[in-house]
N, CA, C and O atoms as CSV, one atom per row, in Angstrom:
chain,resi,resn,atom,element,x,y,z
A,1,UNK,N,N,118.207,156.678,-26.068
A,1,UNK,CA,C,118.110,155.332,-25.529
A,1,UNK,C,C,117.882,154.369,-26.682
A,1,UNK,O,O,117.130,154.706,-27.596
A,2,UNK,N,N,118.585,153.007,-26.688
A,2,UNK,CA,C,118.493,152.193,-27.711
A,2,UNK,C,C,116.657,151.600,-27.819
A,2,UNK,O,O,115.764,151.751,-26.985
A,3,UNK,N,N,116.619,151.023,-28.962
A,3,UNK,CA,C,115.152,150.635,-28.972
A,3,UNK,C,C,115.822,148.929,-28.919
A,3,UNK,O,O,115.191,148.119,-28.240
A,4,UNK,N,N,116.810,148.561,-29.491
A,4,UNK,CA,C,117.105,147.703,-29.679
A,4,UNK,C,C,118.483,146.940,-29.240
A,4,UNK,O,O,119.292,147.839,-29.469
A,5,UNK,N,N,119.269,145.811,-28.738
A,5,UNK,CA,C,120.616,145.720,-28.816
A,5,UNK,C,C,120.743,144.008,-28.737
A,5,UNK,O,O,120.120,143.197,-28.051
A,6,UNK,N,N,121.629,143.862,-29.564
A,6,UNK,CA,C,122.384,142.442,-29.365
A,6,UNK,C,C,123.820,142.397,-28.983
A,6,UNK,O,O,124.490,143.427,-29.057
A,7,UNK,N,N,124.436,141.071,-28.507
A,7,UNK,CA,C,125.343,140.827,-27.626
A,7,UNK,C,C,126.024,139.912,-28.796
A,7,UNK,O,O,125.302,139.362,-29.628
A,8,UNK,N,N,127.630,139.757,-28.826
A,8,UNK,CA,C,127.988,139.099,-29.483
A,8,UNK,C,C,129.380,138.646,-28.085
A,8,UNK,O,O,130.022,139.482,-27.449
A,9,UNK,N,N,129.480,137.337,-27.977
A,9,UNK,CA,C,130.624,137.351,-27.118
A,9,UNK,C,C,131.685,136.699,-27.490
A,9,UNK,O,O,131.761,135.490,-27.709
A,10,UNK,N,N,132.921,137.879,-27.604
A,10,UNK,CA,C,134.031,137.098,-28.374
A,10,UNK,C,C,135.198,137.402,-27.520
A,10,UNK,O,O,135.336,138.314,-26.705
A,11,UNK,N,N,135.831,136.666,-27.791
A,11,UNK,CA,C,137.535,136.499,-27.358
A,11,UNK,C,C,138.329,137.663,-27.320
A,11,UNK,O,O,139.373,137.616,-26.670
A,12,UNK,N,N,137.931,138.966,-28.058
A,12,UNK,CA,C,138.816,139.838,-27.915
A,12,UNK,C,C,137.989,141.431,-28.214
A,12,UNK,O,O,138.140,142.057,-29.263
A,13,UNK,N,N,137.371,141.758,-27.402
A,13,UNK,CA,C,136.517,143.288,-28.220
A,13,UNK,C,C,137.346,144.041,-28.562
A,13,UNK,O,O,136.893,144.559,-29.583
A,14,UNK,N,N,138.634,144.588,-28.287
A,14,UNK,CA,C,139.032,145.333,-28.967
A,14,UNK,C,C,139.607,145.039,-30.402
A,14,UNK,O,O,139.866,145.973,-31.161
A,15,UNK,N,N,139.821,143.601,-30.794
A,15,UNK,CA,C,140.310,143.024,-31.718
A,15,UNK,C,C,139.417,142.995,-32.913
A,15,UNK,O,O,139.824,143.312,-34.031
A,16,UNK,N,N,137.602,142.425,-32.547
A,16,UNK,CA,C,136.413,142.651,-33.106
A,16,UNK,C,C,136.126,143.812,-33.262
A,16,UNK,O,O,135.570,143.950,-34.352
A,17,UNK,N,N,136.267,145.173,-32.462
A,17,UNK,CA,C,136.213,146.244,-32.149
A,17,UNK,C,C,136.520,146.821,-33.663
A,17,UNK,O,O,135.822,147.591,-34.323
A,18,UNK,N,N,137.764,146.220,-34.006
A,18,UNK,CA,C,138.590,147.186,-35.287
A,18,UNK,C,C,138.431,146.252,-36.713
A,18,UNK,O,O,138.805,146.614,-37.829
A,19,UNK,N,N,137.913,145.227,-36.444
A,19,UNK,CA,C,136.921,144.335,-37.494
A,19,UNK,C,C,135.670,144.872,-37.738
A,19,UNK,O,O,135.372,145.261,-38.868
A,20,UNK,N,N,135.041,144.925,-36.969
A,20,UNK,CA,C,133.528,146.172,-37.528
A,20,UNK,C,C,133.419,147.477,-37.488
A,20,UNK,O,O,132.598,148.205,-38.046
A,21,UNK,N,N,134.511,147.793,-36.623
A,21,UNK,CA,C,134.969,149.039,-37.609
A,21,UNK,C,C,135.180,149.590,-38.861
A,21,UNK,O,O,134.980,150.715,-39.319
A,22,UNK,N,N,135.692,148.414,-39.386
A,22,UNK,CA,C,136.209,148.576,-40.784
A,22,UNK,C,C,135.027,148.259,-41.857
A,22,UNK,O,O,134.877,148.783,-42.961
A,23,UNK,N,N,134.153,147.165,-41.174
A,23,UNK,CA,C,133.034,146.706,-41.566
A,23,UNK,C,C,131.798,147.427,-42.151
A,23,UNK,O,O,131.089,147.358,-43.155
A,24,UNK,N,N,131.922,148.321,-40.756
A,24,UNK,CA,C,130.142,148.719,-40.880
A,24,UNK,C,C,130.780,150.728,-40.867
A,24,UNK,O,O,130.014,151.686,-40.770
A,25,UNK,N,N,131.915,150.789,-40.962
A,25,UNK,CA,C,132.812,152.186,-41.370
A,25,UNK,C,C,132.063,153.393,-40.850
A,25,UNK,O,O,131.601,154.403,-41.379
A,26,UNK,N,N,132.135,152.732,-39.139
A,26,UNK,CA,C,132.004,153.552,-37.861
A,26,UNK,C,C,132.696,153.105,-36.800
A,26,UNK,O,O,133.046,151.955,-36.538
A,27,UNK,N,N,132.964,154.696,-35.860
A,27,UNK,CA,C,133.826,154.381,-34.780
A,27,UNK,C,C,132.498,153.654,-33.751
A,27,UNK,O,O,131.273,153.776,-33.711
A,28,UNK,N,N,133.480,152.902,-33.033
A,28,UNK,CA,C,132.399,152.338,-31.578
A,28,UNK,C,C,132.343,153.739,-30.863
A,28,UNK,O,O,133.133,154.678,-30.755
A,29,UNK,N,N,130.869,153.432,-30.354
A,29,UNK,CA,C,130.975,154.509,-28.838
A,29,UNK,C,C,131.643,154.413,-27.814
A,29,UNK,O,O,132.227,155.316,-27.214
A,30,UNK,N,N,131.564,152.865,-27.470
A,30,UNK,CA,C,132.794,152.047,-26.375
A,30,UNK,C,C,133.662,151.501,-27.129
A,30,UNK,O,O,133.577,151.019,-28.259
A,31,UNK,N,N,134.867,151.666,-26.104
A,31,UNK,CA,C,135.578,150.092,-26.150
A,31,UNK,C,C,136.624,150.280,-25.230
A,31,UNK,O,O,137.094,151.333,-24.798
A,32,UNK,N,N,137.002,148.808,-24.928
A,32,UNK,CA,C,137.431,148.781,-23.924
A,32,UNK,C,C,138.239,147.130,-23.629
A,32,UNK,O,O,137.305,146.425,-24.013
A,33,UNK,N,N,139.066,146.380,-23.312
A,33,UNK,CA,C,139.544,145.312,-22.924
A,33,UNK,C,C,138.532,144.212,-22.927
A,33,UNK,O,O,138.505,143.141,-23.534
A,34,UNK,N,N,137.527,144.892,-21.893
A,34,UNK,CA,C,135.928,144.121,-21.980
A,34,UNK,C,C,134.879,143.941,-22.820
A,34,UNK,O,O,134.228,142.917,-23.026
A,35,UNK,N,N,134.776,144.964,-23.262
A,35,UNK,CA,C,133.361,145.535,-23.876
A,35,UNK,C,C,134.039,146.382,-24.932
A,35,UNK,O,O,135.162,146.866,-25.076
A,36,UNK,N,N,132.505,146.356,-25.851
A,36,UNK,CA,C,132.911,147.301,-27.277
A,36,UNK,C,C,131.444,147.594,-27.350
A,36,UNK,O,O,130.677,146.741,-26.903
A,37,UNK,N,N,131.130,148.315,-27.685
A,37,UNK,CA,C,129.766,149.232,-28.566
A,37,UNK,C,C,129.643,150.021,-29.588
A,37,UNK,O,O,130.211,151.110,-29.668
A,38,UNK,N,N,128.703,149.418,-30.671
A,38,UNK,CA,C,128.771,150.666,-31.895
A,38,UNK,C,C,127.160,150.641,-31.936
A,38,UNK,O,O,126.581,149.619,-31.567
A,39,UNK,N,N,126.343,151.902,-32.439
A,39,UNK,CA,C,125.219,152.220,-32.403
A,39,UNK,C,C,125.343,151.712,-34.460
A,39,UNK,O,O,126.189,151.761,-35.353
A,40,UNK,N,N,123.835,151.248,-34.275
A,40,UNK,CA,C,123.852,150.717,-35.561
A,40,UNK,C,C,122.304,151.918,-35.991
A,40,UNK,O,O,121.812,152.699,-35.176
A,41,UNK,N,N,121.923,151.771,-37.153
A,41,UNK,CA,C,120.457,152.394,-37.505
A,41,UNK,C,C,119.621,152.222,-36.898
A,41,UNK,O,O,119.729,151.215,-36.198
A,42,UNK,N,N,118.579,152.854,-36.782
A,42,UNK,CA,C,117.092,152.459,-35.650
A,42,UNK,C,C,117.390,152.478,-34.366
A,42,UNK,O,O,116.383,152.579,-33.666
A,43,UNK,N,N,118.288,152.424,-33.843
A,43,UNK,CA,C,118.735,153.032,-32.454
A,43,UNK,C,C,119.129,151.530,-32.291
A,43,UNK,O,O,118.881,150.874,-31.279
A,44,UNK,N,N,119.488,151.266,-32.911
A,44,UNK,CA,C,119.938,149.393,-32.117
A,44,UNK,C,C,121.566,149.469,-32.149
A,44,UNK,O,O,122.206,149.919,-33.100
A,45,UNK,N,N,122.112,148.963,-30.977
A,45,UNK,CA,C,123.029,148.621,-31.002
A,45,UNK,C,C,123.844,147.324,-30.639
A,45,UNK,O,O,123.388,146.539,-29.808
A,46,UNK,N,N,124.763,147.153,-31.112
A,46,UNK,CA,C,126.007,146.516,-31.307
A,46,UNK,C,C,127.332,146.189,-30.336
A,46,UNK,O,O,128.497,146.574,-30.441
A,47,UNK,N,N,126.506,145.085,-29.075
A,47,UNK,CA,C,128.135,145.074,-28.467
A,47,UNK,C,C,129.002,144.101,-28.363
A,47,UNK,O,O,128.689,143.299,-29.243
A,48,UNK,N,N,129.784,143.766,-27.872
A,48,UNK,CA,C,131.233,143.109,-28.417
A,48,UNK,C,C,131.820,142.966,-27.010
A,48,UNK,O,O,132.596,143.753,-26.470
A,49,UNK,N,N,131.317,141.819,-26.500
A,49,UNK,CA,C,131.377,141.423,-24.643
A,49,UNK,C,C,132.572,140.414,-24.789
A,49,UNK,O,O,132.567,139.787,-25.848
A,50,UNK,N,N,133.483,140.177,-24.012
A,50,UNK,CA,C,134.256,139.641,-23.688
A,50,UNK,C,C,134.103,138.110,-23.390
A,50,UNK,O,O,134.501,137.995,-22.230
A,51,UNK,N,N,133.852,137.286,-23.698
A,51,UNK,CA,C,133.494,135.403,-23.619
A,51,UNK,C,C,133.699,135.285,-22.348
A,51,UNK,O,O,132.853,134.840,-21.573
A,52,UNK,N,N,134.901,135.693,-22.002
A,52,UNK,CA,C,135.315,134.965,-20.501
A,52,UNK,C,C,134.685,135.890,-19.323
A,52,UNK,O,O,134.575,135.407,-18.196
A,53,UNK,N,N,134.325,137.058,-19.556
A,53,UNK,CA,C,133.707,137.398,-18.614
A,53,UNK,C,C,131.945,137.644,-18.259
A,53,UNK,O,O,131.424,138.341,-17.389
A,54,UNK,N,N,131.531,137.059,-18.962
A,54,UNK,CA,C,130.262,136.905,-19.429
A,54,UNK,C,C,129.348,136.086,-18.296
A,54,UNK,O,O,129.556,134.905,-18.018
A,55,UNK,N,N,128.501,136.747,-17.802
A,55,UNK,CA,C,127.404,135.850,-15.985
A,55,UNK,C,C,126.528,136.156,-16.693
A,55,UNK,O,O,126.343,137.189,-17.336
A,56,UNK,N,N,125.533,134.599,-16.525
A,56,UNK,CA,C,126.278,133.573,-16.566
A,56,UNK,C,C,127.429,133.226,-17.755
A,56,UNK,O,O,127.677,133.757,-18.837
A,57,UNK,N,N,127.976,132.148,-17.075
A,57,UNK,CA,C,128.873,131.863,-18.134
A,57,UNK,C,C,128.070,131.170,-19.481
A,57,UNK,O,O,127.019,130.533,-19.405
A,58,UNK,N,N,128.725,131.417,-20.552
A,58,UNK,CA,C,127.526,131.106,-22.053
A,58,UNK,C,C,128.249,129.567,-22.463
A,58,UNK,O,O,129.447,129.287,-22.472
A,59,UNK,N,N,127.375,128.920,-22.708
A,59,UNK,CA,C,127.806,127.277,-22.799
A,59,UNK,C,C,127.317,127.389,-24.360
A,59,UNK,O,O,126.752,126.301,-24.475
A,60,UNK,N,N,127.234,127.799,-25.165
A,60,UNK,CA,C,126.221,127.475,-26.479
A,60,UNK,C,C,127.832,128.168,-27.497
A,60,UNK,O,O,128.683,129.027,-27.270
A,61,UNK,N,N,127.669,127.618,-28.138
A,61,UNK,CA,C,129.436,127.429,-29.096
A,61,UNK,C,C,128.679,128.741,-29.772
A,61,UNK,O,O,127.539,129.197,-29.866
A,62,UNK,N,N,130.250,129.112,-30.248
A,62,UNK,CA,C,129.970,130.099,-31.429
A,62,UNK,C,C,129.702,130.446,-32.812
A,62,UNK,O,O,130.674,130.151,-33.508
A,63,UNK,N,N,128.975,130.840,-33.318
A,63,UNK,CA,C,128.203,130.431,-34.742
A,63,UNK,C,C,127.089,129.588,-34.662
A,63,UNK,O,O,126.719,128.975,-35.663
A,64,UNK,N,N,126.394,129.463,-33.370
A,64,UNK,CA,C,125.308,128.854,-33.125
A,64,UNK,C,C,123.879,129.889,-33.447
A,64,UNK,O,O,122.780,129.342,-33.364
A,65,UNK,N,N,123.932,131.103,-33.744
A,65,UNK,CA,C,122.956,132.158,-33.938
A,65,UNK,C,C,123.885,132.789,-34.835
A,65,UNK,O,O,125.115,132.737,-34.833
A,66,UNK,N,N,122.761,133.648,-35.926
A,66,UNK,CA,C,123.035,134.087,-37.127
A,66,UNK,C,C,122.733,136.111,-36.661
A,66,UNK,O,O,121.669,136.561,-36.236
A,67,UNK,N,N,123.819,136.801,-36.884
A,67,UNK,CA,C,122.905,138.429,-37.222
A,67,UNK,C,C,122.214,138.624,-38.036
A,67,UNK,O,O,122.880,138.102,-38.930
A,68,UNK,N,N,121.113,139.071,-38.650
A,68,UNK,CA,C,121.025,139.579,-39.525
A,68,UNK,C,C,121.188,140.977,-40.274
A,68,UNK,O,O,121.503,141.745,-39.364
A,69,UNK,N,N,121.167,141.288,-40.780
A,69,UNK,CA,C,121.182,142.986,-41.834
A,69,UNK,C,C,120.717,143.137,-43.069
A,69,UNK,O,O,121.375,142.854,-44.071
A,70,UNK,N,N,118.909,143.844,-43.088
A,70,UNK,CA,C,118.128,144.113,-44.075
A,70,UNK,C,C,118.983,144.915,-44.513
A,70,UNK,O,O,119.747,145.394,-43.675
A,71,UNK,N,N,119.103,145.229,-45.611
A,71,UNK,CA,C,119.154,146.364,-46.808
A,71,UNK,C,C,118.220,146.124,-47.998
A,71,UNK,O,O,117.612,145.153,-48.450
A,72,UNK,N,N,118.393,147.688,-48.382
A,72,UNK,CA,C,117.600,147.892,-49.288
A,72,UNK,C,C,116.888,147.361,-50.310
A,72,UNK,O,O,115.702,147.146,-50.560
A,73,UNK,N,N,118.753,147.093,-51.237
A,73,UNK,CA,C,118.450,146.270,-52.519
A,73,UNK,C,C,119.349,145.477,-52.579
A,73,UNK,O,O,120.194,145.606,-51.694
A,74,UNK,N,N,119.512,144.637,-53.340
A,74,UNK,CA,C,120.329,143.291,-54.059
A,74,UNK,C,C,121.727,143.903,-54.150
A,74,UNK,O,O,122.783,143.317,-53.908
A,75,UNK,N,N,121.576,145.127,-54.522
A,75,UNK,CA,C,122.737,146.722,-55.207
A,75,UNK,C,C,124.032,146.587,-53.706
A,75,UNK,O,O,125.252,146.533,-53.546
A,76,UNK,N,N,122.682,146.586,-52.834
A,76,UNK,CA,C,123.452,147.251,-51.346
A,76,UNK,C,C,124.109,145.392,-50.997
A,76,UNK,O,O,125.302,145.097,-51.058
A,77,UNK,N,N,123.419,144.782,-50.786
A,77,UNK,CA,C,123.850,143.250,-50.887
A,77,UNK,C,C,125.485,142.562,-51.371
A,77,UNK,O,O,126.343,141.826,-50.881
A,78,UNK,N,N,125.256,143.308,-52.589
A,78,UNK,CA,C,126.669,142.932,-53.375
A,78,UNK,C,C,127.748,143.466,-52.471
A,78,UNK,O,O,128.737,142.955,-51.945
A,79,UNK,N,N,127.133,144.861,-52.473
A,79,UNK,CA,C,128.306,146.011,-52.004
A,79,UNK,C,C,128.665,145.904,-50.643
A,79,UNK,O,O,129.853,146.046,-50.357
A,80,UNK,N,N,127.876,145.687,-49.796
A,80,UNK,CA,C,127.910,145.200,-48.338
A,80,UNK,C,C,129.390,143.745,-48.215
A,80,UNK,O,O,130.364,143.700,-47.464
A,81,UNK,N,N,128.927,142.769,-49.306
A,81,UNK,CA,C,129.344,141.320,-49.741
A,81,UNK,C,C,131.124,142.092,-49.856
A,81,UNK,O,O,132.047,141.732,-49.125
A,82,UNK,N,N,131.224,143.006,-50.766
A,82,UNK,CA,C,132.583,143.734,-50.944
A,82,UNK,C,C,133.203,144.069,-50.004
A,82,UNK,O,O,134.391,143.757,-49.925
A,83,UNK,N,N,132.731,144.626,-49.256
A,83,UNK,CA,C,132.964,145.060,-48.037
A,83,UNK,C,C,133.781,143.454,-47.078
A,83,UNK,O,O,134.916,143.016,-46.892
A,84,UNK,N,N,132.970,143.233,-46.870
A,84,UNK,CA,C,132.906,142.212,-45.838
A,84,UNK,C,C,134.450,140.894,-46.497
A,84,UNK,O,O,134.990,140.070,-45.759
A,85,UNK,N,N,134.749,141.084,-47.806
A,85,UNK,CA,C,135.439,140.289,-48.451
A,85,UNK,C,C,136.962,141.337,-47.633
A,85,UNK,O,O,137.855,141.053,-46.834
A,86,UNK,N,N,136.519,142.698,-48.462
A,86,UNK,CA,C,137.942,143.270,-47.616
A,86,UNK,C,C,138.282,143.283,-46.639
A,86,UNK,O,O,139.491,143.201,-46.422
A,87,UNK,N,N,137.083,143.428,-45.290
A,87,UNK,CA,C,138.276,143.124,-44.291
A,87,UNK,C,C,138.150,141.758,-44.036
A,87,UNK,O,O,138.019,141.394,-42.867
A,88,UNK,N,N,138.169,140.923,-44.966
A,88,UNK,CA,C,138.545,139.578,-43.971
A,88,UNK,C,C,137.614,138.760,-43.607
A,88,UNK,O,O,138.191,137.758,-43.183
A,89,UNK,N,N,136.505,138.629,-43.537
A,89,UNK,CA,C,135.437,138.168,-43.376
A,89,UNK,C,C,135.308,136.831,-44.226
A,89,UNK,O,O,135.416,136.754,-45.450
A,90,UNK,N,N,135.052,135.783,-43.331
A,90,UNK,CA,C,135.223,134.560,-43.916
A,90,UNK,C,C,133.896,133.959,-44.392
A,90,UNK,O,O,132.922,133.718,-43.680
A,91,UNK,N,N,134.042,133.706,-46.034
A,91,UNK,CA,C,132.541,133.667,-46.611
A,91,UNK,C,C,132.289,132.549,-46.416
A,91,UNK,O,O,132.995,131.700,-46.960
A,92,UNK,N,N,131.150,132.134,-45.539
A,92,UNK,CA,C,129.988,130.960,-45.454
A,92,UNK,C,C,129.208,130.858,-46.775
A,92,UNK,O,O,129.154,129.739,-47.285
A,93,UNK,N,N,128.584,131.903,-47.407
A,93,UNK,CA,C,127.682,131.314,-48.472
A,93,UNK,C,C,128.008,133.088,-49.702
A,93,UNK,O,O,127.964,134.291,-49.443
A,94,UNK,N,N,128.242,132.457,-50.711
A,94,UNK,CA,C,128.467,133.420,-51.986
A,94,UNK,C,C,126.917,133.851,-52.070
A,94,UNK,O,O,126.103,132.966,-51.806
A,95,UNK,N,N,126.426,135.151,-52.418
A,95,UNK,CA,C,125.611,135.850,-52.377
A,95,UNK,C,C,125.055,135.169,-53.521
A,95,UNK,O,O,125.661,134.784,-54.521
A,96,UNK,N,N,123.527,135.043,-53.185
A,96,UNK,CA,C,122.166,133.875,-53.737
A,96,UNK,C,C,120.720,134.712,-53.508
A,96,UNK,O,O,120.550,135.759,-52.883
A,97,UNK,N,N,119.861,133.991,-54.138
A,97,UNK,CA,C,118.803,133.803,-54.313
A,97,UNK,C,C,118.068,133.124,-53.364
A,97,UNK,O,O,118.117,131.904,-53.520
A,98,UNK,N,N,117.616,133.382,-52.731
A,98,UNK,CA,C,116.735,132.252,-51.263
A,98,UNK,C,C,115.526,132.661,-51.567
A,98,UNK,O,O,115.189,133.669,-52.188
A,99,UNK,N,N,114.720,131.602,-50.974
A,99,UNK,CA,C,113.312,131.821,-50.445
A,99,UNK,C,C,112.638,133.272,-50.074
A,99,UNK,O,O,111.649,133.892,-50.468
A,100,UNK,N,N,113.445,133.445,-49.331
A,100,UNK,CA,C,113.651,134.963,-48.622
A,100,UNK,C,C,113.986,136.267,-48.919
A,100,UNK,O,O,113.432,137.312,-48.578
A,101,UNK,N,N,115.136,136.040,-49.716
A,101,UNK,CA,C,115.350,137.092,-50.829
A,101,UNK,C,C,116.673,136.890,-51.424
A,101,UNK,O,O,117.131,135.747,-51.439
A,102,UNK,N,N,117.477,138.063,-52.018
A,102,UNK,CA,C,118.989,138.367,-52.100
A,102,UNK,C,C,119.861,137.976,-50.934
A,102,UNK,O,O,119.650,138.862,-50.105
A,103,UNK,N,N,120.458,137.389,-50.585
A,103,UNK,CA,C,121.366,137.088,-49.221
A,103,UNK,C,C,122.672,136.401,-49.950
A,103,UNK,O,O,122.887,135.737,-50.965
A,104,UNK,N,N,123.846,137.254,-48.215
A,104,UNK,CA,C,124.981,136.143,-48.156
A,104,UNK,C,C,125.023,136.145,-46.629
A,104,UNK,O,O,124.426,136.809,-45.781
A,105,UNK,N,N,126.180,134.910,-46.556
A,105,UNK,CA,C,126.354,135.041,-45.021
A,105,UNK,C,C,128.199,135.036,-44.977
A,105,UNK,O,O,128.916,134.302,-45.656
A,106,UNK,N,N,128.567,135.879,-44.167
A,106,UNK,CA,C,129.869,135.496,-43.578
A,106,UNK,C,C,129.907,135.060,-42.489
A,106,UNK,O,O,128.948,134.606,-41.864
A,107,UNK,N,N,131.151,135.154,-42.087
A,107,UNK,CA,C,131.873,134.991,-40.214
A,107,UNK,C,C,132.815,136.107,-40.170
A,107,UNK,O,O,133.661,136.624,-40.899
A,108,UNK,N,N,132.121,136.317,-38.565
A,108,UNK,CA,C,133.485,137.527,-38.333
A,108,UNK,C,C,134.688,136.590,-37.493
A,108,UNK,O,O,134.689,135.395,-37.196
A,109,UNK,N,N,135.519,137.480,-37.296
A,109,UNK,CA,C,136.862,136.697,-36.564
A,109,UNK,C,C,136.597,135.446,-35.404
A,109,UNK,O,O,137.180,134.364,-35.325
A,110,UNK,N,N,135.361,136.072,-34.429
A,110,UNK,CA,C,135.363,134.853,-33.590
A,110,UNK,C,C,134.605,133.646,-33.933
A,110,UNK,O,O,134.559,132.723,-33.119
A,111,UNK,N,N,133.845,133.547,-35.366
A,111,UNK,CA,C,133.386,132.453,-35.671
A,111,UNK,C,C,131.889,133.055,-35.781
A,111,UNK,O,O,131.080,132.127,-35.800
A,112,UNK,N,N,131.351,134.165,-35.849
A,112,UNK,CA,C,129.926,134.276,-35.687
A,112,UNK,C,C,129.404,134.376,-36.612
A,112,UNK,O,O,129.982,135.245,-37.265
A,113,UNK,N,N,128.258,133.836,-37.342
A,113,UNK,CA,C,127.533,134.154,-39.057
A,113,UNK,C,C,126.863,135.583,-38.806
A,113,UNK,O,O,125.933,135.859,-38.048
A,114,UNK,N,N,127.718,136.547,-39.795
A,114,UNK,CA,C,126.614,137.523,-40.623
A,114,UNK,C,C,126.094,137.117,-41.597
A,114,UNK,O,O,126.512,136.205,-42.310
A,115,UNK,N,N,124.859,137.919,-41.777
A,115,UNK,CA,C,123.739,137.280,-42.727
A,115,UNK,C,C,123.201,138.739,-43.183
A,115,UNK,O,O,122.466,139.439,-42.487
A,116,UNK,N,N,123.689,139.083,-44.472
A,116,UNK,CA,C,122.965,140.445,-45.179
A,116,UNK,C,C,122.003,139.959,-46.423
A,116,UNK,O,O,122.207,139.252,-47.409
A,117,UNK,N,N,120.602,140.829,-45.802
A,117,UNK,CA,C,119.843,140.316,-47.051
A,117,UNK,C,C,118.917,141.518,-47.401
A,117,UNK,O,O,118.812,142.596,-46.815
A,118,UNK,N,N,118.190,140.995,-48.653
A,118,UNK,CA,C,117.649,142.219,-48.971
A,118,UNK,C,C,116.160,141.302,-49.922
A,118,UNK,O,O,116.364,140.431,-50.768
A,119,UNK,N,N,114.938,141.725,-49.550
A,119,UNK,CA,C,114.020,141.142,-49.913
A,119,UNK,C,C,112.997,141.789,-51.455
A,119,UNK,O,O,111.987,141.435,-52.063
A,120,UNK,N,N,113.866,142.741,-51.526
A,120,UNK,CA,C,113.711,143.719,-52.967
A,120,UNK,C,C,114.053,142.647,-54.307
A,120,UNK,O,O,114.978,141.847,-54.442
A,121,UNK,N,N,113.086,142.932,-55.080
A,121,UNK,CA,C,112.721,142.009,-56.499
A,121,UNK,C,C,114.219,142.809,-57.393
A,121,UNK,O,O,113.929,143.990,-57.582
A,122,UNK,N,N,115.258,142.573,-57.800
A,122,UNK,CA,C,116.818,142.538,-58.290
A,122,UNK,C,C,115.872,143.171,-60.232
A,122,UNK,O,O,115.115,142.477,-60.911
A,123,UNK,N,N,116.318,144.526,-60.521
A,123,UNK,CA,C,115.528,144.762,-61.559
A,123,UNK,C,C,116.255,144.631,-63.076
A,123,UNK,O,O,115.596,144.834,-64.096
């Protein structure tokens, strides 16, 4: 049983489906026309709901909430950043220095900010 799960609602799960696939370089558990699911670390998972079929219907635009994704180090940061360049992932912010720590942020296809960071001192 998950400990954890977030909802992302986009225009096409099977389309997103094969975008974080490539992403996070795991198969979903679901997918489907509607729905998509991939189990992420810590038992949290990852689903990929359909916009238009969504009760209630969601009025709040997309890219209005950020994911996040701790990693380790600055190391995993970059490499994550690589990743996310190959498939396509449209860069919001070139990987920095924040308050907070090591971070970048992208967008996946339907407009949503990922945000990978890592709060480890870069040696």
């Amino acid at each position: 049983m998950p400990n954890h799960s977030f909802l992302l609602y986009v225009d096409d799960p099977l389309k997103s489906a094969a975008f974080y696939e490539k992403l996070l370089d795991a198969k979903p558990m679901e997918a489907s026309p509607g729905f998509a699911m991939f189990a992420l670390s810590g038992g949290t998972v990852l689903g990929l709901w359909r916009r238009a079929d969504v009760l209630p219907k969601v009025t709040a635009p997309t890219g209005s909430n950020e994911v996040g994704f701790q990693v380790e180090s600055q190391e995993i940061v970059e490499k994550f950043f690589g990743a996310c360049q190959h498939v396509g992932a449209t860069v919001l912010q070139q990987p920095t220095h924040m308050d907070f720590g090591y971070t970048f942020c992208v967008a996946d296809p339907d407009g949503h900010r990922l945000r990978v960071f890592s709060t480890a001192h870069m040696n």
